[in-house]
Backbone as CSV, one residue per row, in Angstrom:
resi,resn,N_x,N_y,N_z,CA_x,CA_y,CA_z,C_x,C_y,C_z
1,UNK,14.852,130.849,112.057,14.174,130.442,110.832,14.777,131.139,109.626
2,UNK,15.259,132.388,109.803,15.457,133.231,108.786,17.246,132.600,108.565
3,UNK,18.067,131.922,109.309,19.200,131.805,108.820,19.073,130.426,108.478
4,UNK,17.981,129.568,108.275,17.701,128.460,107.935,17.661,128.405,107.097
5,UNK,16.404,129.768,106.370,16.039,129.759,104.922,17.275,130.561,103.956
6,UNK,18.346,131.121,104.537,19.184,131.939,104.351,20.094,130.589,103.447
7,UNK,20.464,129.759,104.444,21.412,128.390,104.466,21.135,127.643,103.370
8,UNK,19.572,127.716,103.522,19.186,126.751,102.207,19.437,127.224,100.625
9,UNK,19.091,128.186,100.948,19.236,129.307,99.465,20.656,129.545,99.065
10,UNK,21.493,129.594,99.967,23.145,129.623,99.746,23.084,128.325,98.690
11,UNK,22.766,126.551,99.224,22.668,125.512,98.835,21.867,125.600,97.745
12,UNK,21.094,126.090,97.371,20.430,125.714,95.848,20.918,126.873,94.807
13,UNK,21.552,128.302,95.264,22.380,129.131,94.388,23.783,128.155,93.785
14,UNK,24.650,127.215,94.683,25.492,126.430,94.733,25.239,125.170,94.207
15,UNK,24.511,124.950,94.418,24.097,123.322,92.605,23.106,124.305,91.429
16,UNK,23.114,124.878,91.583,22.406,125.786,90.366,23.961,126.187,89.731
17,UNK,24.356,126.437,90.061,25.949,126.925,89.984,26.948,125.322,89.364
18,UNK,26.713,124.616,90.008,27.364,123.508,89.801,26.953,123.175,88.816
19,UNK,25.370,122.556,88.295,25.096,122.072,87.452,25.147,123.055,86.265
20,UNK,25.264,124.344,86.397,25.507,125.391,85.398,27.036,125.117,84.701
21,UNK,27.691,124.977,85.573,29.519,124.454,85.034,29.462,123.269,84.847
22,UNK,28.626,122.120,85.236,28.720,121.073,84.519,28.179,121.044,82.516
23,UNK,27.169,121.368,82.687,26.687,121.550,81.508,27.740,122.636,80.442
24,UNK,27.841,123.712,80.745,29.092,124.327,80.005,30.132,123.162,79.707
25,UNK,30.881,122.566,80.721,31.763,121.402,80.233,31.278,120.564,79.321
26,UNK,30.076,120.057,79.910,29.792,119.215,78.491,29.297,119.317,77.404
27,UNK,28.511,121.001,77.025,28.684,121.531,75.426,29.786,121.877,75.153
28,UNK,30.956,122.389,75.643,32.538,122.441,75.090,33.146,121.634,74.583
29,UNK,32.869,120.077,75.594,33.793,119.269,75.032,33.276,118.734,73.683
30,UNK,32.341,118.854,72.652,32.194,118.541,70.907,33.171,119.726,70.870
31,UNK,32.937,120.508,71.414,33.717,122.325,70.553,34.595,121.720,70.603
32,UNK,35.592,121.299,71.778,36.692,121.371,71.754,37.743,120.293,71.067
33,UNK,36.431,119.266,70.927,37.293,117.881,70.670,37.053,117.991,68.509
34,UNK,35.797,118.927,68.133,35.793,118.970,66.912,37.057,119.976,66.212
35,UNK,36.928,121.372,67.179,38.136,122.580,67.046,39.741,121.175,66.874
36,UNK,39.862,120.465,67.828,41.243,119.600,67.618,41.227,118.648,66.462
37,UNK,40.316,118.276,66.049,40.184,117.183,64.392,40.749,118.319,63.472
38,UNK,40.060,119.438,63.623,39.877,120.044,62.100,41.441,121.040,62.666
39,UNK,41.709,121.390,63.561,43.146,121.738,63.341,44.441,120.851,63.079
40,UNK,44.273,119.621,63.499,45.213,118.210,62.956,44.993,117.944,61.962
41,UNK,43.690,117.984,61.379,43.941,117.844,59.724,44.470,119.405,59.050
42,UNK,44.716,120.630,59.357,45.241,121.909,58.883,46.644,121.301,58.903
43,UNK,46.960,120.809,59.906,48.065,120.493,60.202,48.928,119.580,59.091
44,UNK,48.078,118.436,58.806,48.563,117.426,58.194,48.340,117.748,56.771
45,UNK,47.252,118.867,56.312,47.515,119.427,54.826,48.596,120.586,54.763
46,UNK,49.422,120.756,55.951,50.432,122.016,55.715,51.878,120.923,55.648
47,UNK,51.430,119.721,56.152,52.610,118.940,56.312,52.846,118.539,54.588
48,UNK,51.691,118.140,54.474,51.528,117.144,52.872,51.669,118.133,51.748
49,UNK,50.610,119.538,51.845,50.846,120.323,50.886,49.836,119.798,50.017
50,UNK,48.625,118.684,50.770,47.827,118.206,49.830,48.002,116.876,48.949
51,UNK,49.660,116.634,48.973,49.740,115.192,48.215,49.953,114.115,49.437
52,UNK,49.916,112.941,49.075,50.024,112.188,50.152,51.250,111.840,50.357
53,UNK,52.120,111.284,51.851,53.422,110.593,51.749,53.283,109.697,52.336
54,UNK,53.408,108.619,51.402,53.400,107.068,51.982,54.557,106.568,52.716
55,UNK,55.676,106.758,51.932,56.585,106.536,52.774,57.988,108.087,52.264
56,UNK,59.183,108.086,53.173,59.920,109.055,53.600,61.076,108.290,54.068
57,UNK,62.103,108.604,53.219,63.349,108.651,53.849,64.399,109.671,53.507
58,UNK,64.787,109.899,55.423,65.277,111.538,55.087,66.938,110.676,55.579
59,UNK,67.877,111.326,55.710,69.667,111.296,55.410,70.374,112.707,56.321
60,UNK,71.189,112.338,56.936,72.020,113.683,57.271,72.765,113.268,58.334
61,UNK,72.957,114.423,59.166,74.458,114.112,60.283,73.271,113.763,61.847
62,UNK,74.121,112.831,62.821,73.383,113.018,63.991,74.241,113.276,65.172
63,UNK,73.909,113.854,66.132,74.728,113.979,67.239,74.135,113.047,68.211
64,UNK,74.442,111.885,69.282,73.911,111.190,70.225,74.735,111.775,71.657
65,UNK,74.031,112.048,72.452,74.761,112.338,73.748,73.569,111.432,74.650
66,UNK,74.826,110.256,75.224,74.384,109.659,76.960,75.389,109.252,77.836
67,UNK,75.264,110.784,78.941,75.684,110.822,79.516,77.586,111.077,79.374
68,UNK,78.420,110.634,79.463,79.807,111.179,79.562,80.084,111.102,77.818
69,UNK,79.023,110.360,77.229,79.427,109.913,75.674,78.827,110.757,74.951
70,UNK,79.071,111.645,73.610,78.759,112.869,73.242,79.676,112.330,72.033
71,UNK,78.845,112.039,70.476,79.419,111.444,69.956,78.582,112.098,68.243
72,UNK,79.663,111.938,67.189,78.232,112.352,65.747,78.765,111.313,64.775
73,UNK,77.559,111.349,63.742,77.851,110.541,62.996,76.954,111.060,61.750
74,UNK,76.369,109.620,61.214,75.289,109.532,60.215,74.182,108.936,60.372
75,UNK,72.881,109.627,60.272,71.272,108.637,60.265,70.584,109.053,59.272
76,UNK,69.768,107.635,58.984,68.545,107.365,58.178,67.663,107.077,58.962
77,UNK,66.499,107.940,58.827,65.384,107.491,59.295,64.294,106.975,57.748
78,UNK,63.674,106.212,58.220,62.452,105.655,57.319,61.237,105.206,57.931
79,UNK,60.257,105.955,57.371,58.768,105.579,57.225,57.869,105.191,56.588
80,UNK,57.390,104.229,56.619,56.077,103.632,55.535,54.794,104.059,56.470
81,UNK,53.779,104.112,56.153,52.622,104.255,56.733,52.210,103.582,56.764
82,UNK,51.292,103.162,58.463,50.483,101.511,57.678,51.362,100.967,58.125
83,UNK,52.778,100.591,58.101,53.782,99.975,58.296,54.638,99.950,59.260
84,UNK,55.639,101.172,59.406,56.413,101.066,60.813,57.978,102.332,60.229
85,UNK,58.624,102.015,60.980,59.489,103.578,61.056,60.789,102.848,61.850
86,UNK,62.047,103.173,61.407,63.579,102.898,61.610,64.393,104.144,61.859
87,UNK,64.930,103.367,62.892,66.533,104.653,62.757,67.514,104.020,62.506
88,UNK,68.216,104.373,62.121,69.814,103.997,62.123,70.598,104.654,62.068
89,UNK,71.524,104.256,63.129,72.946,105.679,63.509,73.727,104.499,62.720
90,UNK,75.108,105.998,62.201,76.171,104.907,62.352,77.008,106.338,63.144
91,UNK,77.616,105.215,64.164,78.309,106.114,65.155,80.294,106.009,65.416
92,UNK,80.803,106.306,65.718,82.238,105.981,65.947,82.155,104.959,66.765
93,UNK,81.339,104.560,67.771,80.974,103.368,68.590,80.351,102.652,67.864
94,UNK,79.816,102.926,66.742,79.338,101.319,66.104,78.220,101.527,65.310
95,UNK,76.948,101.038,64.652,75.923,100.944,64.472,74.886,100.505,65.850
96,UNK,73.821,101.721,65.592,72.899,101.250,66.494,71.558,101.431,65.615
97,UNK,70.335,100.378,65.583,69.126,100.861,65.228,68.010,100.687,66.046
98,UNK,66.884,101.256,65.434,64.983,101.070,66.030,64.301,100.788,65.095
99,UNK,63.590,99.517,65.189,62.272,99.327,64.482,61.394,99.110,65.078
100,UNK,60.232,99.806,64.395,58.529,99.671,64.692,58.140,99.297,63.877
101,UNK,57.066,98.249,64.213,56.497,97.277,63.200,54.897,97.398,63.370
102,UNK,54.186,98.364,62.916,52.648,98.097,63.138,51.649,97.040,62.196
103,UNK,52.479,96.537,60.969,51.629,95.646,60.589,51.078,94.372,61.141
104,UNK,50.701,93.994,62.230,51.037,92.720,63.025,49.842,93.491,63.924
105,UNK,49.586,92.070,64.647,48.932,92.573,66.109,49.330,91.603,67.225
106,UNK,50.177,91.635,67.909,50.121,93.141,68.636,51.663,94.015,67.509
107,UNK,52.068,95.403,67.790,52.769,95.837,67.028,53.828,95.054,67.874
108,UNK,55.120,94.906,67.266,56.474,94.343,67.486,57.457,95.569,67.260
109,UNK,58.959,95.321,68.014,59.987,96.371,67.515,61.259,95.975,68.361
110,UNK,61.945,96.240,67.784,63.485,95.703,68.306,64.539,97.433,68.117
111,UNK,65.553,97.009,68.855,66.826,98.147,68.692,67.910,97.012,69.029
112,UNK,68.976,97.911,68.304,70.458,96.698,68.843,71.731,97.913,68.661
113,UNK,72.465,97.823,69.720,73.179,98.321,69.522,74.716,97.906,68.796
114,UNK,75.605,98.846,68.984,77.594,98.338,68.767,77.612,96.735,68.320
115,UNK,77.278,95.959,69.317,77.458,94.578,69.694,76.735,93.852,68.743
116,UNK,75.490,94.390,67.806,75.334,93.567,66.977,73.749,93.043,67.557
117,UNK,73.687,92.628,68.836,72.209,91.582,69.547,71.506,92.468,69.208
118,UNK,70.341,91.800,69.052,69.045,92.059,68.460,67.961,92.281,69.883
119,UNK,67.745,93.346,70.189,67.056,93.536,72.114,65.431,93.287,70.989
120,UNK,64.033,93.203,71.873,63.076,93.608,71.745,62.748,94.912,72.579
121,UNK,61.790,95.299,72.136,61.456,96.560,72.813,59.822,96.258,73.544
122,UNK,59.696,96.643,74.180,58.477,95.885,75.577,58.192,96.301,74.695
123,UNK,56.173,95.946,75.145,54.851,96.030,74.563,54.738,97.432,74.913
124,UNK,54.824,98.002,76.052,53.880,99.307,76.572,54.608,100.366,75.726
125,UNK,56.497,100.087,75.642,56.486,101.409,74.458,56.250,101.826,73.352
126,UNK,55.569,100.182,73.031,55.199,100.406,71.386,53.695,101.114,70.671
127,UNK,53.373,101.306,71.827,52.089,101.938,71.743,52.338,103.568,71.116
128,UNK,53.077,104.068,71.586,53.429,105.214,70.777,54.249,105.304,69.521
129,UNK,53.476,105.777,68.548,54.976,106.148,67.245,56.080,107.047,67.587
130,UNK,57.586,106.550,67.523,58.628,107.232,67.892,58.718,108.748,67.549
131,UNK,57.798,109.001,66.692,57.738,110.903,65.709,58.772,110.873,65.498
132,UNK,59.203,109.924,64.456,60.357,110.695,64.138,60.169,111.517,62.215
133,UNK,59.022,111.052,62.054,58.387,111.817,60.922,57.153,112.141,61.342
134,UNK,56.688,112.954,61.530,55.354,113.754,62.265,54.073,113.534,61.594
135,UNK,54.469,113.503,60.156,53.133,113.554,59.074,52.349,112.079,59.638
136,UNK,53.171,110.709,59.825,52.830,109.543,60.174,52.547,109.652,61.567
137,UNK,52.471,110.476,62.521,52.370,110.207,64.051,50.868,110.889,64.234
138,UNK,50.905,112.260,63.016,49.474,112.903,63.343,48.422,112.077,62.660
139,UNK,48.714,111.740,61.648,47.518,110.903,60.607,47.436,109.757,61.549
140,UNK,47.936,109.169,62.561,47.691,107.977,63.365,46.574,108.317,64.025
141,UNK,46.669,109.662,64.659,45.509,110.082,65.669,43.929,110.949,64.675
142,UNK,44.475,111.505,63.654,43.862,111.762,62.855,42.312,110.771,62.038
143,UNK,43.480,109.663,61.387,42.516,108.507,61.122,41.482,107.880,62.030
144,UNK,42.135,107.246,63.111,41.333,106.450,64.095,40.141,107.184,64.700
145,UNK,39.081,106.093,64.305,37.828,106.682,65.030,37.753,106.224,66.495
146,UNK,38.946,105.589,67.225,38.937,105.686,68.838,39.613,106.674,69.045
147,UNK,40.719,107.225,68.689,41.229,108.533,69.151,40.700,109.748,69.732
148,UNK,41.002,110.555,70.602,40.282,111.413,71.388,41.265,112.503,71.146
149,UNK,40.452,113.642,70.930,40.910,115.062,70.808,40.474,116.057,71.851
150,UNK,41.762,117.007,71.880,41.051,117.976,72.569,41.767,119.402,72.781
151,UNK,41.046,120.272,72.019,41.791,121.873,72.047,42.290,122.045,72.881
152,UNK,43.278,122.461,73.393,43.505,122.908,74.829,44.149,124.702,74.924
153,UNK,43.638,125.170,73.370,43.972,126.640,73.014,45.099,127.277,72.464
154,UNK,45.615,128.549,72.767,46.833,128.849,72.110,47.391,129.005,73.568
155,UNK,49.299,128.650,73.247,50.087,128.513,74.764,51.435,129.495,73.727
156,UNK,52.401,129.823,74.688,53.460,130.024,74.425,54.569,128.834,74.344
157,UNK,55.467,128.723,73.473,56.195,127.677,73.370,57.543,128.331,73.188
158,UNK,58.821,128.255,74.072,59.851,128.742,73.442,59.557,129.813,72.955
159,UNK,58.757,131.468,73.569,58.618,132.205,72.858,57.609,132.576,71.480
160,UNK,57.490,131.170,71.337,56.393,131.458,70.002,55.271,130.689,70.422
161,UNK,53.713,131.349,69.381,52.806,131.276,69.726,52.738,129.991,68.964
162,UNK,51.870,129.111,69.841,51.813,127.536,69.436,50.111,127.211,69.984
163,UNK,49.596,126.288,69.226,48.369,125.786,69.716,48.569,124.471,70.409
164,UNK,48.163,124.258,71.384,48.390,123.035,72.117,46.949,121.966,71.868
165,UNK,47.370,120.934,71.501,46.121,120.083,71.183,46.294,118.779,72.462
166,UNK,45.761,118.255,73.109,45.927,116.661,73.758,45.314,115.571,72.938
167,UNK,45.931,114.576,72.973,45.772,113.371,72.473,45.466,112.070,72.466
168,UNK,44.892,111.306,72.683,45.015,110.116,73.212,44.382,109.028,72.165
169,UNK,44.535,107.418,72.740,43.107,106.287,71.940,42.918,105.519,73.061
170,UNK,41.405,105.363,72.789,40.339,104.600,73.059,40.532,103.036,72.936
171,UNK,40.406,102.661,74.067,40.624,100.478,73.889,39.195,100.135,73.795
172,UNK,38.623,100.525,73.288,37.307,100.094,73.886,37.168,98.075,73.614
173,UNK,38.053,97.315,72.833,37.964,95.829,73.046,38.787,95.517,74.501
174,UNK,38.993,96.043,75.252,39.708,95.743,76.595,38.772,96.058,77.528
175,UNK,38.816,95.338,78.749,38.315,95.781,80.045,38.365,96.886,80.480
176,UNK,37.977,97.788,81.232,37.727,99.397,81.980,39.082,99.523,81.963
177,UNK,40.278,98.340,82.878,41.099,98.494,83.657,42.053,98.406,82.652
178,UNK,42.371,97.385,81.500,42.931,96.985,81.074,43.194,98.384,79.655
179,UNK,41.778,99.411,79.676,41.497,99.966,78.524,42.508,101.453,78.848
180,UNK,41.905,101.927,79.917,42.358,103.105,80.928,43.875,103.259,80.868
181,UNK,44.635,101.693,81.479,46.001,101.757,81.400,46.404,102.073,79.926
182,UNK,46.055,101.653,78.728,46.654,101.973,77.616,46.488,102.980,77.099
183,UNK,44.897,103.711,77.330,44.761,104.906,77.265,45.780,106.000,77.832
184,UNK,46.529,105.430,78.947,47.787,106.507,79.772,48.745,106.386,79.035
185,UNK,49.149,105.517,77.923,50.284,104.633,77.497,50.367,105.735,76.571
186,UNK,48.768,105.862,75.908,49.113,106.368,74.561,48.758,108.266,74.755
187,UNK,48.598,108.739,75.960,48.671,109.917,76.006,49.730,110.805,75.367
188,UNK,49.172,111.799,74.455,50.048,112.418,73.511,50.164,114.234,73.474
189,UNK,50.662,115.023,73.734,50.666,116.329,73.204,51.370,117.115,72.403
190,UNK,50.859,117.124,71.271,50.974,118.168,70.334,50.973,119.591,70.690
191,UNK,52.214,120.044,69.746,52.253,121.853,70.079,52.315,121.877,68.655
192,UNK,51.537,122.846,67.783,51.143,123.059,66.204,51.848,124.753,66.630
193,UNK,52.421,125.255,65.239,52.798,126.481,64.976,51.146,127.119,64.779
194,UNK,50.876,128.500,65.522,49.689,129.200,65.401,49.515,129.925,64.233
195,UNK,50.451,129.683,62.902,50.537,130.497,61.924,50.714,129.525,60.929
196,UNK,51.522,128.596,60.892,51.591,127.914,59.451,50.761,126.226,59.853
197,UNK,50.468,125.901,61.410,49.541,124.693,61.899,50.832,123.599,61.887
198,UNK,52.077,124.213,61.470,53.292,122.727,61.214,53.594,122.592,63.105
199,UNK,53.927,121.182,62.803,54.755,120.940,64.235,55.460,121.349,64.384
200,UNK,55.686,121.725,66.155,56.540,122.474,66.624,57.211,121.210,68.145
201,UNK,56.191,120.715,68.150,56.668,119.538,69.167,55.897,118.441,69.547
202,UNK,56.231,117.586,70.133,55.178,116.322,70.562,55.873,115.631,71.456
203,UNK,54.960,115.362,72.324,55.510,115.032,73.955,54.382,114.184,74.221
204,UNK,55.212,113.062,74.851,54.693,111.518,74.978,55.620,110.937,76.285
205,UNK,55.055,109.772,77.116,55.803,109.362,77.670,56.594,107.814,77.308
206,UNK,57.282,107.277,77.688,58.141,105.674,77.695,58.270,105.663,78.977
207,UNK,58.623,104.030,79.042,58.472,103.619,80.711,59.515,102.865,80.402
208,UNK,60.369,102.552,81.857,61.280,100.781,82.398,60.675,100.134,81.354
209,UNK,62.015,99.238,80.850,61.348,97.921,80.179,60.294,97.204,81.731
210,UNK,60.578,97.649,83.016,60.184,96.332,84.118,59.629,97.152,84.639
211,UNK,59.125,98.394,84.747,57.634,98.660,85.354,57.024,100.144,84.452
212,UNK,56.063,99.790,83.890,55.486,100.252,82.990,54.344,101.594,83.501
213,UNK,54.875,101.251,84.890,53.800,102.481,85.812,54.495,103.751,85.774
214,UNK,55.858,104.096,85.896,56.900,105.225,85.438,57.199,105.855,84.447
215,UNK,56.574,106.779,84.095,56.549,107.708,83.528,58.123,108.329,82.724
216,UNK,58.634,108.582,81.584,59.217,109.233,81.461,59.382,110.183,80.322
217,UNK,59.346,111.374,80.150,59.031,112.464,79.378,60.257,112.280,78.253
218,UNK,59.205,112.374,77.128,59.859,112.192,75.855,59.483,113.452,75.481
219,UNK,60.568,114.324,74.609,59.812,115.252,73.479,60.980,115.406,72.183
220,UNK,60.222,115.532,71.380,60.449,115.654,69.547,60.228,116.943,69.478
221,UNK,61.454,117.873,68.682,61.020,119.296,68.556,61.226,119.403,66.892
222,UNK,60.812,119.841,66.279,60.727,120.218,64.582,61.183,121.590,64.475
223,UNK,62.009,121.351,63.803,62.206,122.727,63.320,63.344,122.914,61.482
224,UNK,62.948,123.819,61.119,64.060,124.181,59.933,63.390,123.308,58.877
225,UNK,61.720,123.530,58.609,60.857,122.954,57.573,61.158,123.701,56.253
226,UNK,61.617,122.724,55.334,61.864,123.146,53.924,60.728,122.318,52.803
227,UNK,60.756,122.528,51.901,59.947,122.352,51.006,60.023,121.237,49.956
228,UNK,59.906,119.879,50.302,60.503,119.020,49.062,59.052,118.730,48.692
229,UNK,58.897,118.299,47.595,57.768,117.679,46.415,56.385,118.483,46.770
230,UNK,56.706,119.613,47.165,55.327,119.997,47.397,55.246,119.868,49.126
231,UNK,55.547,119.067,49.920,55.481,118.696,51.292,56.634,119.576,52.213
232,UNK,55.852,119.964,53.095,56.929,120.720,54.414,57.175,119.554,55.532
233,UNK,58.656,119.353,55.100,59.645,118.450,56.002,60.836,119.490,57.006
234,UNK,60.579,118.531,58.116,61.795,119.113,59.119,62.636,118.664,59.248
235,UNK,63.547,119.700,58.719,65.163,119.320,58.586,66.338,118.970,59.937
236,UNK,65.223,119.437,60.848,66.001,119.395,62.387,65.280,118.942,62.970
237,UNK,65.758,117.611,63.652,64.792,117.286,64.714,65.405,117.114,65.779
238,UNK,65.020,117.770,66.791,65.612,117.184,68.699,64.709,115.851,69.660
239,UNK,65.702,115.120,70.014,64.609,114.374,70.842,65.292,114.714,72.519
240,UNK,64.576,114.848,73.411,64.763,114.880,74.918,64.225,114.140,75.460
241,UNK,64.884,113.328,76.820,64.588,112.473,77.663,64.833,112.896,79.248
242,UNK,63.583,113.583,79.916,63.875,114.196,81.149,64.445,115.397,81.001
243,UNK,63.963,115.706,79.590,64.394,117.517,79.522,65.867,117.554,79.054
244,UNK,66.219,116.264,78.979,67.853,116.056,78.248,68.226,115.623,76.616
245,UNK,68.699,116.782,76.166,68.839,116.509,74.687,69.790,115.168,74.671
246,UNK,69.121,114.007,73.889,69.603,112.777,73.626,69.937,112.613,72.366
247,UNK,69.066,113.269,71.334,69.427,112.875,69.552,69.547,114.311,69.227
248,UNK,70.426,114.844,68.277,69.897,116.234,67.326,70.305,115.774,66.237
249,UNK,69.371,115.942,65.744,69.123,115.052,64.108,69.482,116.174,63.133
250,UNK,70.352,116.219,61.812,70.055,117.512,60.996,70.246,116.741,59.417
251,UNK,69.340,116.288,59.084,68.953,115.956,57.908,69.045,117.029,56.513
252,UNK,70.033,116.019,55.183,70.501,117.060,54.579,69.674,116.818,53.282
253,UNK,68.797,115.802,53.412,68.240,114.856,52.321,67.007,114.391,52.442
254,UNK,65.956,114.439,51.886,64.470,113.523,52.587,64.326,113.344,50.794
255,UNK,64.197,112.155,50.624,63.200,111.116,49.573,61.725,110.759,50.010
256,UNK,60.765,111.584,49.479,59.398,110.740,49.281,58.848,109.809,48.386
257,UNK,57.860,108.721,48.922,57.141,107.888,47.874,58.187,107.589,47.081
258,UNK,58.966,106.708,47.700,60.365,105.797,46.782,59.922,104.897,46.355
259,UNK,58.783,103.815,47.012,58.691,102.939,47.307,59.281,101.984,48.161
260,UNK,59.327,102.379,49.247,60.136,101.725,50.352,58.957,100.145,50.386
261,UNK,60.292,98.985,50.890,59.543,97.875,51.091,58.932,97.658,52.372
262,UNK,57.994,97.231,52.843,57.309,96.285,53.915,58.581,95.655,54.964
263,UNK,59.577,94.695,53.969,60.970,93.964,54.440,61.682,95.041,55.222
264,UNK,62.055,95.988,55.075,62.563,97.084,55.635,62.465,97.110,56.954
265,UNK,61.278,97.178,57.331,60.732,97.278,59.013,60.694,96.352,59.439
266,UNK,61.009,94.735,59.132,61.015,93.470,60.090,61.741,93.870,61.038
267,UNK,61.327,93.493,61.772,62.502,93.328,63.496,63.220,92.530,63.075
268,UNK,64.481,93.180,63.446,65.914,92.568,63.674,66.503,92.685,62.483
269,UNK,65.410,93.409,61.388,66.695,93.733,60.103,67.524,94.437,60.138
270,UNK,68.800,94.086,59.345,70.083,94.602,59.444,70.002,95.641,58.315
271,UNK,71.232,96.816,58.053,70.973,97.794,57.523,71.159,97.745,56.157
């Protein structure tokens, strides 16, 4: 009798326990998901400096390496907000570009390389903004009231102290199944500097144009932020694919609020 009542009491110390860590989880997660709003907006007033940037076009040298080809040249990147975001190399192999087009639904985007053809770029990668200007990738998650936040504390990054935030949006006009998958699509992590809140990186995945279930690790690293119009821009940007440096961007030039056109970002415009 006595290891009966022993047994039982183990069992109600153990959901007393359980439901004790459940409840902690679920007063944290406002902490944690309010702590990630109000540090993405620190973020995006250290980016802005307080004024707004509608649109951005920065200029400088690029290096492309794939695979045996290891090659430099010249890129423009451009951003409108609201709108959509371009690259363009020009390379010893040729011109190659990227456009994203979010004014539209669903968003649209094309790349073409040397040869001139005009490719589309599937649906599932367009769900993410390329970062290749950060101020437009955080105010994406920032704005939207489906977006989901969530502290995930201070981490080490490369040595320096970085706050790690997670990211994601909400389908809620889609089915469970249909909502969930895009929710994976658009999974995002931010690494913020623990001292000035600027980006330090953002890591996202892209898939096969032909199966969209494969995963592959993208990351954008910022670095060498200088000071134009009031706004902290990064003069260096790295992109990696599988942990493999693919772009190193070193921008010698950034123009804000030019008035860049709408026309700019059509798919399949030429340079």
């Amino acid at each position: 009798m006595r290891s009966v009542r022993f047994v039982s009491l183990l069992v109600l110390i153990s959901l007393a326990r359980s439901a004790a860590a459940q409840q902690a989880t679920a007063s944290q997660a406002p902490v944690s998901a309010a702590q990630a709003t109000a540090l993405l907006q620190q973020a995006l007033a250290a980016l802005s400096g307080g004024h707004p940037i509608n649109d951005v076009t920065l200029s400088g040298i690029a290096r492309r390496i794939a695979g045996s080809d290891d090659e430099s040249g010249t890129v423009v990147v451009k951003a409108l907000a609201a709108t959509g975001t371009r690259l363009d190399l020009t390379l010893p192999s040729g011109t190659r570009s990227e456009i994203r087009n979010t004014t539209g639904a669903p968003i649209v985007g094309s790349w073409s390389g040397p040869d001139g053809i005009v490719h589309p770029i599937v649906d599932f990668n367009l769900v993410m903004d390329p970062c290749w200007f950060p101020a437009h990738a955080l105010a994406s998650f920032a704005a939207s009231p489906n977006s989901t936040l969530t502290n995930l504390g201070p981490e080490t990054k490369n040595g320096d102290a970085v706050i790690h935030i997670a990211a994601s949006f909400q389908f809620p006009e889609y089915n469970a199944k249909g909502a969930a998958f895009l929710n994976h699509l658009s999974e995002t992590q931010i690494y913020l500097d623990a001292t000035t809140f600027l980006p330090v990186s953002i890591y996202f995945n892209i898939h096969p144009d032909g199966n969209s279930l494969i995963d592959i690790p993208i990351e954008l690293d910022y670095s060498n932020y200088q000071l134009v119009n009031g706004a902290q821009i990064p003069f260096h940007v790295q992109r990696f694919i599988n942990n493999t440096l693919v772009l190193d961007l070193q921008f010698n030039s950034a123009v804000l609020n030019s008035g860049l056109s709408a026309s700019t970002f059509a798919v399949g415009a030429g340079l």
